[in-house]
mmCIF file of the N, C-alpha and C atoms, coordinates in Angstrom:
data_MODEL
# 
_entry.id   MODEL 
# 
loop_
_atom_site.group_PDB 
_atom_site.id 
_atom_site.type_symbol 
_atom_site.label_atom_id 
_atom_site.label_alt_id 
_atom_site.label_comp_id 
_atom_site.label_asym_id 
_atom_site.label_entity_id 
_atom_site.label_seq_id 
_atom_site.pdbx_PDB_ins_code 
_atom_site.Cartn_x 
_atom_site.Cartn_y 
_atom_site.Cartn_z 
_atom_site.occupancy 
_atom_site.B_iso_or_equiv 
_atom_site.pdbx_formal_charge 
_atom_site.auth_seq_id 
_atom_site.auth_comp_id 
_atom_site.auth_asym_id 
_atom_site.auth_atom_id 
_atom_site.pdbx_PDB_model_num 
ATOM 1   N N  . UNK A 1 1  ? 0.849   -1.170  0.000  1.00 0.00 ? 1  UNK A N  1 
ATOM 2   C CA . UNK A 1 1  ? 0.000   0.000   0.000  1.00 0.00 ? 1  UNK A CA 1 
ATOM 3   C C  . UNK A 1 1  ? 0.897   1.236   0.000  1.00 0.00 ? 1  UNK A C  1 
ATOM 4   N N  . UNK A 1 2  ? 0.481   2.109   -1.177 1.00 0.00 ? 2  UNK A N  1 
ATOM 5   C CA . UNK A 1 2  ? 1.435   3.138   -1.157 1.00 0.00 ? 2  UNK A CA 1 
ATOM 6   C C  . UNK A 1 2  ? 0.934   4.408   -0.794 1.00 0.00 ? 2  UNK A C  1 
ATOM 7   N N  . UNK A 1 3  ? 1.622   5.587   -0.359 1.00 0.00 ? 3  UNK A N  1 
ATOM 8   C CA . UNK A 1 3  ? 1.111   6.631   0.584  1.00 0.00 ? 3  UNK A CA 1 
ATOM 9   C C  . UNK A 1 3  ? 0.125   7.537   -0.804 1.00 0.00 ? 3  UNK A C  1 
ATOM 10  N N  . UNK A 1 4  ? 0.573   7.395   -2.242 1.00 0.00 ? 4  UNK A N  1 
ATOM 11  C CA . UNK A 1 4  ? 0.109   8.068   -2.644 1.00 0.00 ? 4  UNK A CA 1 
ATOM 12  C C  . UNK A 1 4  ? -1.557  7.269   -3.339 1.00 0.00 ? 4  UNK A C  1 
ATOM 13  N N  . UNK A 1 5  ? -1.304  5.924   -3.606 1.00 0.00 ? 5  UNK A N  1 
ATOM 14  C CA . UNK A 1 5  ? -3.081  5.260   -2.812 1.00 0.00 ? 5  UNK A CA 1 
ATOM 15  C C  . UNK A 1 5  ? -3.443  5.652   -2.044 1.00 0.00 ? 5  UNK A C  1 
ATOM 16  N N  . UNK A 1 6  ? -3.516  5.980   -1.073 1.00 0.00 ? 6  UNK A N  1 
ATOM 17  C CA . UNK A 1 6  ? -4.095  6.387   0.277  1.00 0.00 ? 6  UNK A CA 1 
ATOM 18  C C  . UNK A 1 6  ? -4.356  8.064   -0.012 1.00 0.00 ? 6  UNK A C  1 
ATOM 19  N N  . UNK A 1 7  ? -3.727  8.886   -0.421 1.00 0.00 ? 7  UNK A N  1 
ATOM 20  C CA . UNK A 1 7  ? -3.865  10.311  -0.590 1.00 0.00 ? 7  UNK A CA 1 
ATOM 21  C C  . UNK A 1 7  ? -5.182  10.102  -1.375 1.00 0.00 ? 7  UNK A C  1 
ATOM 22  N N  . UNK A 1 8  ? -5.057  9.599   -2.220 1.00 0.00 ? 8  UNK A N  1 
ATOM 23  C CA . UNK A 1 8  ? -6.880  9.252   -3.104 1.00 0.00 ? 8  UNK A CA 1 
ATOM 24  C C  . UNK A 1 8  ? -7.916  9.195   -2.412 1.00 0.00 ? 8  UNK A C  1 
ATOM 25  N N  . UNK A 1 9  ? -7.797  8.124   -1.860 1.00 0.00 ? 9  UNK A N  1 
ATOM 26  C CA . UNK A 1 9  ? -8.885  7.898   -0.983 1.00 0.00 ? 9  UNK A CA 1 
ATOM 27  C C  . UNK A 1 9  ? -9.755  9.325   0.399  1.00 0.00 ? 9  UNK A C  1 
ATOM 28  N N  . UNK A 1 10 ? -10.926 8.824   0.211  1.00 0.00 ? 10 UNK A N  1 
ATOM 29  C CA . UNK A 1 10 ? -11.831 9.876   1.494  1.00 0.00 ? 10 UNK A CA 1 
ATOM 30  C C  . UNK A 1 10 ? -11.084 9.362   2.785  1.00 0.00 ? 10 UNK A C  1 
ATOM 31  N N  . UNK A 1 11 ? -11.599 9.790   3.374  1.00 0.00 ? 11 UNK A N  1 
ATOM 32  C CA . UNK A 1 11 ? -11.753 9.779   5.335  1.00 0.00 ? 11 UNK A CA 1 
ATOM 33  C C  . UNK A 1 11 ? -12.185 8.096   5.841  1.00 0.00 ? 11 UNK A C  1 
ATOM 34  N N  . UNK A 1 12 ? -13.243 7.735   4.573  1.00 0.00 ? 12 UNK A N  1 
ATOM 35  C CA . UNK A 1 12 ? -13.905 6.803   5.345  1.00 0.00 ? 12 UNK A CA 1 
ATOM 36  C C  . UNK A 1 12 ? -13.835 5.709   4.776  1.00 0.00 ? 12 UNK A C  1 
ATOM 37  N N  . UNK A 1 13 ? -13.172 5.714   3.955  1.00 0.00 ? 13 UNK A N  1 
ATOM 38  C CA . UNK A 1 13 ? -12.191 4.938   3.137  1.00 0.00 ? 13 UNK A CA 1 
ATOM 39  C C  . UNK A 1 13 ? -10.800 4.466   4.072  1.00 0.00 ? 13 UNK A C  1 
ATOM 40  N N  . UNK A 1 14 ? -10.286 5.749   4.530  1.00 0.00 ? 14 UNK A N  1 
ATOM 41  C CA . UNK A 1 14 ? -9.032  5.424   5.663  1.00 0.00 ? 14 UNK A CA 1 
ATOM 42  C C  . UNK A 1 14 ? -9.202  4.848   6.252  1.00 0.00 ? 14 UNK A C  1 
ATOM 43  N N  . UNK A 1 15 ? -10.672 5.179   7.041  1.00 0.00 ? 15 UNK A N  1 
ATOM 44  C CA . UNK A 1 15 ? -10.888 4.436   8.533  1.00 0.00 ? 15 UNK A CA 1 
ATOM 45  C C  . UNK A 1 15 ? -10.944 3.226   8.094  1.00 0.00 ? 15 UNK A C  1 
ATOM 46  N N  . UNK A 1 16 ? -12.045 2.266   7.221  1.00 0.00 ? 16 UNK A N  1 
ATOM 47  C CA . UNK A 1 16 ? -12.046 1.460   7.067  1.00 0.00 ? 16 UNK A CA 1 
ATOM 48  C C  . UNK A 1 16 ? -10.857 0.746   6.633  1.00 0.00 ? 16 UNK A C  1 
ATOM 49  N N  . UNK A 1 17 ? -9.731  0.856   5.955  1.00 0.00 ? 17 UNK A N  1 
ATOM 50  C CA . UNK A 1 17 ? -8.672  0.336   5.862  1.00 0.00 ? 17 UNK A CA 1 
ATOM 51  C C  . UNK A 1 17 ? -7.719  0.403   6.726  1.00 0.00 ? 17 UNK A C  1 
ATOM 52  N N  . UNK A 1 18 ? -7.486  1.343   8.172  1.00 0.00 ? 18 UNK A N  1 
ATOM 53  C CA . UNK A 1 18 ? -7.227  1.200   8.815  1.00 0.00 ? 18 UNK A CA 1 
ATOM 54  C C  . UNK A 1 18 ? -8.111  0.124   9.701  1.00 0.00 ? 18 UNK A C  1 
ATOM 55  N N  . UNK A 1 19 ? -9.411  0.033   9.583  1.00 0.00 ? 19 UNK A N  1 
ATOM 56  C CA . UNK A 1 19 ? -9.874  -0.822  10.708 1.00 0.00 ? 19 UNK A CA 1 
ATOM 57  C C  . UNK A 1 19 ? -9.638  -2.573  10.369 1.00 0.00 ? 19 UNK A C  1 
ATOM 58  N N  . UNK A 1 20 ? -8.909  -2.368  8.501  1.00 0.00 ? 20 UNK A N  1 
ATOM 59  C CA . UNK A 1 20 ? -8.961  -4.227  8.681  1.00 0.00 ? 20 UNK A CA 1 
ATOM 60  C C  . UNK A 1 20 ? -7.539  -4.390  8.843  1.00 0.00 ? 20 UNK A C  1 
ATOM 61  N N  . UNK A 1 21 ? -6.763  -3.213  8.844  1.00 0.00 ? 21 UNK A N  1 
ATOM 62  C CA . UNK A 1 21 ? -5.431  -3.247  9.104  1.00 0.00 ? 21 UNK A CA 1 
ATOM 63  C C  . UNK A 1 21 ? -5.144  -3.934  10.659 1.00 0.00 ? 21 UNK A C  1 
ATOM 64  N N  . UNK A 1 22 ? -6.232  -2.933  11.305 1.00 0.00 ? 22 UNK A N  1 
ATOM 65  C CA . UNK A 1 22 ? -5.718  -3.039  12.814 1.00 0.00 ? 22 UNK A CA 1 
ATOM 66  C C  . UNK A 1 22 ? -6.723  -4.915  13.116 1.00 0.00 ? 22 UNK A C  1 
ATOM 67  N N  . UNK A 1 23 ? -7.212  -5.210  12.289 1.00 0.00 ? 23 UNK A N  1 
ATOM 68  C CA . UNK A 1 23 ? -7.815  -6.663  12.274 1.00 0.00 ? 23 UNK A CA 1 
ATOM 69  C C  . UNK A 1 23 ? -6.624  -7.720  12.325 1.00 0.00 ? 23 UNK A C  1 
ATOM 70  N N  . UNK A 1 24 ? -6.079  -7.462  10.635 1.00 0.00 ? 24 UNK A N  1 
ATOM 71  C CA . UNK A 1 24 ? -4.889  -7.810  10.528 1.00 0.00 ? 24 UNK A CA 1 
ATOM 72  C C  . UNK A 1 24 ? -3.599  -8.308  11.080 1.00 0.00 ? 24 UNK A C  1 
ATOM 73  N N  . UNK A 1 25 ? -3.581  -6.985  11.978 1.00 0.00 ? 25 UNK A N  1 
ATOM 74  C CA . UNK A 1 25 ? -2.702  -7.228  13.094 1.00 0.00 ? 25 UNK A CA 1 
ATOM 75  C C  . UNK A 1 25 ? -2.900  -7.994  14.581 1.00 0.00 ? 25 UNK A C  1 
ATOM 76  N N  . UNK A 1 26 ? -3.997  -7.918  14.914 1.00 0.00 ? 26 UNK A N  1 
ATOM 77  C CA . UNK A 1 26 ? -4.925  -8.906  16.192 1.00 0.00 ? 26 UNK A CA 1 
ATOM 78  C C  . UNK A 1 26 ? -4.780  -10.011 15.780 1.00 0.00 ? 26 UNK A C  1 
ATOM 79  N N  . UNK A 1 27 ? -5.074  -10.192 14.382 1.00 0.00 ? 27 UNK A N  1 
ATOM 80  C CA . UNK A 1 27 ? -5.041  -12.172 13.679 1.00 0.00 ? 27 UNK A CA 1 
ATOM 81  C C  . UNK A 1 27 ? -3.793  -12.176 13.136 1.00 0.00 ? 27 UNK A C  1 
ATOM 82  N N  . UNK A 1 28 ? -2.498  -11.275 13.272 1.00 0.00 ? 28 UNK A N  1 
ATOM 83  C CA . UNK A 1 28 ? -1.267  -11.888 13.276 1.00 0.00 ? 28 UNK A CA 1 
ATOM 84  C C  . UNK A 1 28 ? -0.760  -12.161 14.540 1.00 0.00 ? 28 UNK A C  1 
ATOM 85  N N  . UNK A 1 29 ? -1.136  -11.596 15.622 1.00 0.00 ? 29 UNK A N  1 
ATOM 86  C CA . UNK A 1 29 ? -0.589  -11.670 16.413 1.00 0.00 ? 29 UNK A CA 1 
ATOM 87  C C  . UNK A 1 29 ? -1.138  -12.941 17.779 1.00 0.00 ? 29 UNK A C  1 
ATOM 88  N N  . UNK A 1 30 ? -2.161  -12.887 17.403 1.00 0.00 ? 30 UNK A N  1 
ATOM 89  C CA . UNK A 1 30 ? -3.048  -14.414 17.651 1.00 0.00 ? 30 UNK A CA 1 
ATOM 90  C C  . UNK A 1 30 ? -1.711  -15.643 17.388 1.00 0.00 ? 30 UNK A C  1 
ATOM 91  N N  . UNK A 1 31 ? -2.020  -15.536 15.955 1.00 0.00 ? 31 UNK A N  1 
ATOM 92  C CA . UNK A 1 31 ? -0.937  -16.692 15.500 1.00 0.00 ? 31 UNK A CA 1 
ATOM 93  C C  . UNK A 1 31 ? 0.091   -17.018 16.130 1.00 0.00 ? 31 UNK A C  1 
ATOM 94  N N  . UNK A 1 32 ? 1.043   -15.602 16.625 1.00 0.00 ? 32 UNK A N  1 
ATOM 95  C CA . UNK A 1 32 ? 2.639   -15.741 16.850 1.00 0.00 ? 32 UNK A CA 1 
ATOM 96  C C  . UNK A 1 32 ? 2.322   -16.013 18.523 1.00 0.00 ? 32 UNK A C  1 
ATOM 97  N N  . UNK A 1 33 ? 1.199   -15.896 18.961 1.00 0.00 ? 33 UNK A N  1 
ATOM 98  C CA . UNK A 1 33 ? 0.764   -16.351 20.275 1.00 0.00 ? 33 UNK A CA 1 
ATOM 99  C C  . UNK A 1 33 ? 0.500   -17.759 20.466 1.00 0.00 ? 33 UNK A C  1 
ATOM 100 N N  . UNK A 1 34 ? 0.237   -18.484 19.149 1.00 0.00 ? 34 UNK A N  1 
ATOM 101 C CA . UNK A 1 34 ? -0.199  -19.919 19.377 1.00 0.00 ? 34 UNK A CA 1 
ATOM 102 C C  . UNK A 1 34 ? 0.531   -20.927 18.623 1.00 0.00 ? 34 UNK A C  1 
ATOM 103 N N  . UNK A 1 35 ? 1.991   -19.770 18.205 1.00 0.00 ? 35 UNK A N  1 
ATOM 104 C CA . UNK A 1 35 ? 2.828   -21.023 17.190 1.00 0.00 ? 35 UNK A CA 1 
ATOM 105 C C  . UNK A 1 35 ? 1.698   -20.888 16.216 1.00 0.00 ? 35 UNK A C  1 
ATOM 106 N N  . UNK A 1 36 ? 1.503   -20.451 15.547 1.00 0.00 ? 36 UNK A N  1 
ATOM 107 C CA . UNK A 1 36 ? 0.970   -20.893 14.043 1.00 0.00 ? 36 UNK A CA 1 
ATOM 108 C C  . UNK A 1 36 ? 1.928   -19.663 13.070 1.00 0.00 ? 36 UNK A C  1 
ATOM 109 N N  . UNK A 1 37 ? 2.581   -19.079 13.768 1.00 0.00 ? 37 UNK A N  1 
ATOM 110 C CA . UNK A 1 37 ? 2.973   -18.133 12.961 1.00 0.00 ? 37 UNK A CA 1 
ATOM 111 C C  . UNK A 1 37 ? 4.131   -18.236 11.716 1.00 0.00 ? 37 UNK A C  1 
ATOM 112 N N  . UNK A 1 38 ? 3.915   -18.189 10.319 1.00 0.00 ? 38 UNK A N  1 
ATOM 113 C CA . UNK A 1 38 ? 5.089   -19.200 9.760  1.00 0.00 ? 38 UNK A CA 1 
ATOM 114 C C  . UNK A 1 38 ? 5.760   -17.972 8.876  1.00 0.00 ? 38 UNK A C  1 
ATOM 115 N N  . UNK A 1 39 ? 4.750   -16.485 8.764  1.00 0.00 ? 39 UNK A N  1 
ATOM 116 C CA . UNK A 1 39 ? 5.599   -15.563 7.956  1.00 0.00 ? 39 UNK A CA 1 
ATOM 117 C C  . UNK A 1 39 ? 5.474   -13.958 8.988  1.00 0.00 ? 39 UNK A C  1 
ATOM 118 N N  . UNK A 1 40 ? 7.087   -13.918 9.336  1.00 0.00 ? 40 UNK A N  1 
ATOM 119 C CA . UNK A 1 40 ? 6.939   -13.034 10.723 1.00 0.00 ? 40 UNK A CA 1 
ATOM 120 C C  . UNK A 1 40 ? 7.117   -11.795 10.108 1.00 0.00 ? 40 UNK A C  1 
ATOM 121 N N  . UNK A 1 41 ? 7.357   -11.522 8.588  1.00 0.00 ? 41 UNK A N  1 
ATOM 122 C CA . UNK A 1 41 ? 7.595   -10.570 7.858  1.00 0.00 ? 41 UNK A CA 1 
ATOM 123 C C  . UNK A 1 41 ? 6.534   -9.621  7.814  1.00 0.00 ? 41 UNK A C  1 
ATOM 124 N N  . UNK A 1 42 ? 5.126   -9.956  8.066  1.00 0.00 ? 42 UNK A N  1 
ATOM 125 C CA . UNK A 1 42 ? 4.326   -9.417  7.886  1.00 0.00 ? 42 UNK A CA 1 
ATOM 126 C C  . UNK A 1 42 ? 3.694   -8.392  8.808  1.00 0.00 ? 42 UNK A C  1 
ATOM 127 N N  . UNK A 1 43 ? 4.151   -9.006  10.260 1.00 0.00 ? 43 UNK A N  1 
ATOM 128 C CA . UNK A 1 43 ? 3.819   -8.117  10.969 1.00 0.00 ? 43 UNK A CA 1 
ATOM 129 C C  . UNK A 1 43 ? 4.530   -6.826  10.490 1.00 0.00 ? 43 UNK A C  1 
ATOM 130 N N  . UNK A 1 44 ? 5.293   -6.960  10.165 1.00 0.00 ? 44 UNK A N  1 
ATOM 131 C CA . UNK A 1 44 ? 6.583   -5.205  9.967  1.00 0.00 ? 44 UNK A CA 1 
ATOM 132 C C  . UNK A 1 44 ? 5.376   -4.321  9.220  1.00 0.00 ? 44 UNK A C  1 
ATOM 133 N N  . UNK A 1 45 ? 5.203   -5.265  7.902  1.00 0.00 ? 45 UNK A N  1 
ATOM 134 C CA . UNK A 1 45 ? 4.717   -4.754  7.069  1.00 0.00 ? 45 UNK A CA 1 
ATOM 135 C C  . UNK A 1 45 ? 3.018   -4.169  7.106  1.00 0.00 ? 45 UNK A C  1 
ATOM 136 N N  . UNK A 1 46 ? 2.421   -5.131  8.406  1.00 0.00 ? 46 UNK A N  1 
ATOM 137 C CA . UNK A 1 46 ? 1.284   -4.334  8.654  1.00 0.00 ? 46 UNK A CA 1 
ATOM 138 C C  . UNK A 1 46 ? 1.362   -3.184  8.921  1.00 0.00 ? 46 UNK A C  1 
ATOM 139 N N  . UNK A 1 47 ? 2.168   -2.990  10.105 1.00 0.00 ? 47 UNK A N  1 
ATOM 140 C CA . UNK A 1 47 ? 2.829   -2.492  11.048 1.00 0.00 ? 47 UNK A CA 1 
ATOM 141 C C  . UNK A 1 47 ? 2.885   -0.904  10.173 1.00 0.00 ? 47 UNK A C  1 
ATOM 142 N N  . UNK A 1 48 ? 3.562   -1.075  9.554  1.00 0.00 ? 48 UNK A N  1 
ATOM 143 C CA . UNK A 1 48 ? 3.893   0.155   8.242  1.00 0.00 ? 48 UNK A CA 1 
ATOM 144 C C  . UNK A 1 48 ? 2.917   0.470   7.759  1.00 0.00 ? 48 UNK A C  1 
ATOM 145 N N  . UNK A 1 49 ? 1.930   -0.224  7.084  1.00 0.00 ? 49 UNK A N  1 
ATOM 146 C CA . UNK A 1 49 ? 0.375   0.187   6.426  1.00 0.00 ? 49 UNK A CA 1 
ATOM 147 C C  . UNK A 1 49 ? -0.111  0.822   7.824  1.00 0.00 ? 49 UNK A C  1 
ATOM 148 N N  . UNK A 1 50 ? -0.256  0.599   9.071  1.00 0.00 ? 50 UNK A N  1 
ATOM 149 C CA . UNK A 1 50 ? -1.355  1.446   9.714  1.00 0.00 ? 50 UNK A CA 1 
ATOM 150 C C  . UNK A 1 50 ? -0.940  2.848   9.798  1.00 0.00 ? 50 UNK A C  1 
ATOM 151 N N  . UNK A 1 51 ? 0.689   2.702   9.766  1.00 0.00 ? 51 UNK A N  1 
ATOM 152 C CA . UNK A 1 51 ? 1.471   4.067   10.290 1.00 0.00 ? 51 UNK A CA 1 
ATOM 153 C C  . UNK A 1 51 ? 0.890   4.788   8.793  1.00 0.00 ? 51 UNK A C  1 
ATOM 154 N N  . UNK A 1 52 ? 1.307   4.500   7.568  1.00 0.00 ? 52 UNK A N  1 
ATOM 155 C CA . UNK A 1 52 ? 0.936   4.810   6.200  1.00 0.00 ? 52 UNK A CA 1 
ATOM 156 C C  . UNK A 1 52 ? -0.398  5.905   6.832  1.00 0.00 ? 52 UNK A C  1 
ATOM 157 N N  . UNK A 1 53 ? -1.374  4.963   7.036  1.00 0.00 ? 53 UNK A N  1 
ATOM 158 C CA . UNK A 1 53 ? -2.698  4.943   7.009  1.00 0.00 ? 53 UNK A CA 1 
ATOM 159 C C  . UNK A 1 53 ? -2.944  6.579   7.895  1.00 0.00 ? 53 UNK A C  1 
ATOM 160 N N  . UNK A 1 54 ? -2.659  5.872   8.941  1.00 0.00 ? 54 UNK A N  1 
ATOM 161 C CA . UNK A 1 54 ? -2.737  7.362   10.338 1.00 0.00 ? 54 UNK A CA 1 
ATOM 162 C C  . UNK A 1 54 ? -2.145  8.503   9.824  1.00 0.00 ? 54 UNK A C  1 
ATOM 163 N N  . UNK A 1 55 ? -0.832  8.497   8.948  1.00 0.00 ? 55 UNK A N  1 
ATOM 164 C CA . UNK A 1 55 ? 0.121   9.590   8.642  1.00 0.00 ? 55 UNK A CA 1 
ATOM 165 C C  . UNK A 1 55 ? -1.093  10.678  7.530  1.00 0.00 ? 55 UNK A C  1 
ATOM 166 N N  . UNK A 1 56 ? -1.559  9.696   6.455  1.00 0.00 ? 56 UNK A N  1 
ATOM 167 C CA . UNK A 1 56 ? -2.745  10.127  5.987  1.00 0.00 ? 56 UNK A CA 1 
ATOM 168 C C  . UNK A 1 56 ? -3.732  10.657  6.472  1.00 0.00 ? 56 UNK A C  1 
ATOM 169 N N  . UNK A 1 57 ? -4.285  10.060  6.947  1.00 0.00 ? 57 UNK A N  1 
ATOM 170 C CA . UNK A 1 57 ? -5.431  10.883  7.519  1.00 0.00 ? 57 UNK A CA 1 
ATOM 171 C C  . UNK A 1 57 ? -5.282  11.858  8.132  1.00 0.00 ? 57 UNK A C  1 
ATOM 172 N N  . UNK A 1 58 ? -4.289  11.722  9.433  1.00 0.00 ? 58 UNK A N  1 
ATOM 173 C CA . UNK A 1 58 ? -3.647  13.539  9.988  1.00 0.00 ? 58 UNK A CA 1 
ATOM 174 C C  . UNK A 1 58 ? -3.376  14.119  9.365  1.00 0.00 ? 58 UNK A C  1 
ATOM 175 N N  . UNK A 1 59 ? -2.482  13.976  8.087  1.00 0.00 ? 59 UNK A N  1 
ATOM 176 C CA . UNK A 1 59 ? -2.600  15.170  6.970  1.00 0.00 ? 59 UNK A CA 1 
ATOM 177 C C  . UNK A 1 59 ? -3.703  15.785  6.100  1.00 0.00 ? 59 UNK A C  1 
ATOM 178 N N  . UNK A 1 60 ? -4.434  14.619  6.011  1.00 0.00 ? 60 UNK A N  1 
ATOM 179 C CA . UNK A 1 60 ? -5.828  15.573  5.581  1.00 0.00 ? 60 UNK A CA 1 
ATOM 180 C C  . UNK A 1 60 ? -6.752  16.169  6.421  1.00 0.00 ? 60 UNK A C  1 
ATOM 181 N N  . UNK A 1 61 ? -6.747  15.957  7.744  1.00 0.00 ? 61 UNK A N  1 
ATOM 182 C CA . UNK A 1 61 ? -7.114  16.516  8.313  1.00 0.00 ? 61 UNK A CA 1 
ATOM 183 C C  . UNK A 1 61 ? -6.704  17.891  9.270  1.00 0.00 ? 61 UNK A C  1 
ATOM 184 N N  . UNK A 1 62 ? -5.395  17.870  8.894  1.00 0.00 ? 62 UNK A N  1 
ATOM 185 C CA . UNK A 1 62 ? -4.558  19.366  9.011  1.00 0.00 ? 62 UNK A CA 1 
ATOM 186 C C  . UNK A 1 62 ? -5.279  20.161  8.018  1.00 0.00 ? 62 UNK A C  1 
ATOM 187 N N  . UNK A 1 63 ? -4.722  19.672  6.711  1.00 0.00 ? 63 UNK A N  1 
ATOM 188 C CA . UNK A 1 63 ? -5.383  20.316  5.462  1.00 0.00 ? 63 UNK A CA 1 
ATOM 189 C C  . UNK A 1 63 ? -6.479  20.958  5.329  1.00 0.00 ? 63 UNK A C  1 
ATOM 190 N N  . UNK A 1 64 ? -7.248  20.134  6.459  1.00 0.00 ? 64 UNK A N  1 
ATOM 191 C CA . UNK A 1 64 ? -9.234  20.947  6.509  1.00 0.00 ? 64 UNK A CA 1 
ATOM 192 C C  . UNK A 1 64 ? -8.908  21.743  7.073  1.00 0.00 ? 64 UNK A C  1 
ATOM 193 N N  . UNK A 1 65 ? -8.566  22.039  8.414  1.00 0.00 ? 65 UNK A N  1 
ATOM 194 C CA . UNK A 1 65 ? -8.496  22.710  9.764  1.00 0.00 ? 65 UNK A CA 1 
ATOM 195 C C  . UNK A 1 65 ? -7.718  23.886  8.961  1.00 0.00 ? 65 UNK A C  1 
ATOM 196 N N  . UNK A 1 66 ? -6.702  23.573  7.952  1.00 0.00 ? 66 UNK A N  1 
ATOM 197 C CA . UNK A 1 66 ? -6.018  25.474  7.741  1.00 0.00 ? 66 UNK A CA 1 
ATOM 198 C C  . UNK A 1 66 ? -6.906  26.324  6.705  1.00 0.00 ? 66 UNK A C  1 
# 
C-alpha cells in the first residue's frame, strides 16, 4: 500500500482500511501467540500500512483545519 493510494482515498475509506489493518494485526498476532505463525515478515509490514494509514489521515485533516 502506497502513501500516494491512500492520498486518493476519502476519510472513510481510511478508517475502514485502517480498521482491517488493525484486524490484521490482532489475527497476526493471535498466530505468533499460538505457534501458528510461519511468515513473521508481515507483521513489519502491517505495522507500516497502519502508520501509512494514520500519517494520511492527519494530513488531511490538518489540510481541513487550515
Amino acid at each position: 500500500m502506497k502513501a500516494s493510494e491512500l492520498r486518493e482515498k476519502t476519510q472513510t475509506e481510511l478508517r475502514d482500511a485502517l480498521h482491517e489493518l488493525l484486524k490484521e494485526q490482532f489475527n497476526l498476532r493471535m498466530q505468533r501467540g499460538t505457534g501458528q505463525f510461519s511468515r513473521p515478515h508481515l507483521m513489519k509490514d502491517v505495522r507500516r500500512n497502519i502508520a501509512r494509514v494514520r500519517t494520511v489521515m492527519n494530513q488531511k485533516r490538518q489540510a481541513g483545519e487550515a
